[in-house]
N, C-alpha and C positions, 0 to 999 in steps of 0.2 A: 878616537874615531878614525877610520881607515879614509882615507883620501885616494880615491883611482883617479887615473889622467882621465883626458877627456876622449882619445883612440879607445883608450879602456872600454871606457862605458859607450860609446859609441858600438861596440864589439856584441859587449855582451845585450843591445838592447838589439842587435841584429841577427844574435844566435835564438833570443829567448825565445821565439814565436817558433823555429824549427824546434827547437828542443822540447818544446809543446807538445808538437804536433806530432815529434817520434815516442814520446812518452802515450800520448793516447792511440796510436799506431801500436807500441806495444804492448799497451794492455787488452786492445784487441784481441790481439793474435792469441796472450796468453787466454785471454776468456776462451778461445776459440781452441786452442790446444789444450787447454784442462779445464771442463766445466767443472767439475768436484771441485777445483781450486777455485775458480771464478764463484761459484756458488756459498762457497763456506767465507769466502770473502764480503761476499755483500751482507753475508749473513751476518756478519762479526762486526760488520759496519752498523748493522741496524741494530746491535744488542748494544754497540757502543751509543746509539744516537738516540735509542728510545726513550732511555732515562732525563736525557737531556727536552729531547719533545715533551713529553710527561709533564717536566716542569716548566715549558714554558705555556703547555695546556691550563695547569692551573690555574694562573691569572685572567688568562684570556675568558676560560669555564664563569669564573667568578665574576668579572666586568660583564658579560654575557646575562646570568642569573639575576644581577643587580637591576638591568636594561629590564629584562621581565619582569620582574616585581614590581620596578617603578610604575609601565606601563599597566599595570594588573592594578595599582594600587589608584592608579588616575582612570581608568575603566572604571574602577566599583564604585565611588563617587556618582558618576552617572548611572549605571547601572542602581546604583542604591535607589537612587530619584524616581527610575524610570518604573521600579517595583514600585515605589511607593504611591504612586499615581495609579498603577493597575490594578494596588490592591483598596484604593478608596472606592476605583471606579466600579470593581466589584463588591464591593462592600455596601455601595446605592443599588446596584441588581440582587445583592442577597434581599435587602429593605424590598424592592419592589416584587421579588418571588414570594416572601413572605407575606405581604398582604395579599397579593394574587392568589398565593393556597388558600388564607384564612377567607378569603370572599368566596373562592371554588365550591370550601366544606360547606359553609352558612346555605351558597344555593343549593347545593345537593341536599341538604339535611331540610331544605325547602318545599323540594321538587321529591321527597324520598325517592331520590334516587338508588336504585340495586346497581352496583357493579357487577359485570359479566365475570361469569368465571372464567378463568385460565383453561386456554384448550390444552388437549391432549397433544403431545408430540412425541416421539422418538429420532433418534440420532440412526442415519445410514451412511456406510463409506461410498465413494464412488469407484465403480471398475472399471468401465468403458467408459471411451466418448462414443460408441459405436450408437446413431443417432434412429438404426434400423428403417422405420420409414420413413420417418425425422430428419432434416439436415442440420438439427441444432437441437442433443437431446441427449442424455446422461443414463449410462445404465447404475444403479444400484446394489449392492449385494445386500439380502435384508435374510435375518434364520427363518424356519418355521414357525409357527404362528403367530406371524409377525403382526395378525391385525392392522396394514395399511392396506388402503384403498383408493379406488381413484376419486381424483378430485379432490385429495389432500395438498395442501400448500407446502411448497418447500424454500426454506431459507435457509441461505448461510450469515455469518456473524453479520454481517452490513446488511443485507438488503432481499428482496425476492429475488428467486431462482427462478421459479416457475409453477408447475402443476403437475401431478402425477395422472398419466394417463395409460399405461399397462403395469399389469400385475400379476405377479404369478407368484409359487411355492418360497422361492429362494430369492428373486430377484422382481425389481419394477422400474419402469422406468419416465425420467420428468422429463417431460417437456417443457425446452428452456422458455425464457421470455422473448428472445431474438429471434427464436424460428418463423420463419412466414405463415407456418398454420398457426400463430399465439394471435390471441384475441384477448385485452388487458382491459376489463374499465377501469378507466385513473379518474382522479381530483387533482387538479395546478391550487396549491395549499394560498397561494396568495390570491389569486381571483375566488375559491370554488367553484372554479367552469369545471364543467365533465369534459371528459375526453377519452378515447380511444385507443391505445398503443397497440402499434403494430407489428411484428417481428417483419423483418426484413432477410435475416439469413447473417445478418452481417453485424459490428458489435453495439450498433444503437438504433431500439426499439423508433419508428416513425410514429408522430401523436398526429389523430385524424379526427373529424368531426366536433372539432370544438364549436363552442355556441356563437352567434355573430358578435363582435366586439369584444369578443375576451379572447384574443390572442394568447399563445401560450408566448412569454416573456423570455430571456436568455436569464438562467439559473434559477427559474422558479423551479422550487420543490414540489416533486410529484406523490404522488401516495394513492395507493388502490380505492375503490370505490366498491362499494355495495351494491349496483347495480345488477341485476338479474340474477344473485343469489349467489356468484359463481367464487365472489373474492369477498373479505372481508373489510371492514372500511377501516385504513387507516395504517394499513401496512406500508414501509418507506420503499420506495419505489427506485426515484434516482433525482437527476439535475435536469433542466431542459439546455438544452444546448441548438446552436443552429450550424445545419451541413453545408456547405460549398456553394450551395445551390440555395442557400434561403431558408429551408425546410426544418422545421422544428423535429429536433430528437431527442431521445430520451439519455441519457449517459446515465446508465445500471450503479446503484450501490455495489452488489455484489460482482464478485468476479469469478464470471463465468469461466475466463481462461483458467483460472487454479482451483478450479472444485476440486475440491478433497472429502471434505466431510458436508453434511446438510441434514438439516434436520426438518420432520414432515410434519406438519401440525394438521391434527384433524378440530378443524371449526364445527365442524356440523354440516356445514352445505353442499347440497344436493343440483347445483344452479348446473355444472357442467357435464353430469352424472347421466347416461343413457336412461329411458326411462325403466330399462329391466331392472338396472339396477338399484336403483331406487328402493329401498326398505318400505312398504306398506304395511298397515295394523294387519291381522290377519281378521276377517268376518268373523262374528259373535257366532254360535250356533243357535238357531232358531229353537224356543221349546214350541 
């Protein structure tokens, strides 16, 4: 073992920190005088140090995958539990769907009830939002003899859209539910009070003239009414919700903002139909 005096080391513990500071001083300069040299340097450095990272990534990788498993493995445990309870708890609503259907058919085969037939519909794209006289209204592209008319119902996958109220060769157009000219009879599914929805211009329909005491409720389910021929009864409608102001609104199933596609169902009714247009038998010929 070398033994320095003690000036010695006193010396060189006075030089180290300059001789530091000239060594990074001149790899400065040389970075700065040859980047191709500075550049292939570091590079050589990280081919040297990668393999070395690599493996001390390994373990760290491994202690890491271990920490998630574990917690994955003490997750499912509850998660096991918390299915198994959802699946009892449905398991008592399948039991009560099933006697509810079995009692449904017994009344119906009671009451010989006919079920309605499935209306007619066809699928249209939307091309415009251009509302023409409308400030809240969807134009159509539909081919020739496309057989829609007005006063056909239009829905997209959630909920009502609106009403078809012009038509012509190639194209027609609905009026939405929002618009201030829409007039909607609804049913609130949990009183069945009648009600009124109003288009406002804006994204939720106003409910008006409900009966005294039956308030429309925050999230009671709306659904059209059969009133005056115009709607059919039982089409989903939306949510009740209340504005700023108090005021009971409708919040739409459907979304009006991303009409794409909609499909027009003809029910039969004639409620909102001009009387021209209105289809009449034609008079018998007198003999």
């Amino acid at each position: 073992m070398i033994r320095l005096s003690i000036p010695l080391r006193q010396a060189l513990a006075r030089l180290s920190l300059p001789v530091l500071i000239a060594l990074a001083f001149g790899t400065m300069l040389l970075g700065k005088a040859d980047a191709v040299l500075a550049e292939r340097a570091r590079m050589g450095l990280a081919d040297l140090l990668a393999p070395i990272w690599s493996a001390l990534q390994q373990p760290v990788a491994t202690i890491r995958e271990a920490g998630q498993e574990a917690e994955f493995l003490f997750n499912l445990r509850a998660e096991n539990a918390r299915l198994r309870e959802e699946n009892e708890r449905l398991r008592r609503w399948q039991a009560t769907a099933l006697a509810l259907e079995a009692e449904n058919a017994m009344l119906q085969r009671q009451l010989s009830f006919v079920p309605e037939a499935a209306p007619a519909f066809q699928t249209a794209r939307v091309v415009a939002d251009g509302g023409g006289i409308y400030a809240r209204a969807v134009l159509l592209g539909i081919g020739p003899n496309h057989g829609v008319r007005k006063g056909q119902i239009a829905l997209d996958e959630r909920g009502l859209v609106g009403r078809v109220t012009e038509v012509g060769l190639r194209s027609a157009r609905v009026l939405l539910a929002t618009d201030m000219n829409s007039r909607i009879p609804v049913v609130l599914e949990s009183s069945r009070a009648r009600a009124m929805m109003v288009g406002t211009n804006g994204a939720r329909p106003r409910l008006q003239h409900w009966p005294e005491g039956s308030a429309p409720v925050e999230g009671d389910r709306v659904v059209t009414s059969a009133e005056a021929g115009a709607f059919p009864a039982g089409l989903p409608v939306g949510i009740v919700r209340r504005s700023e102001g108090g005021a009971p609104e409708v919040e739409l199933f459907a979304r009006l903002d991303r009409l794409d596609v909609v499909r027009l169902f003809d029910y039969g009714l004639a409620g909102i139909l001009p009387p021209e247009a209105v289809t009449r038998p034609e008079p018998r010929p007198r003999r």
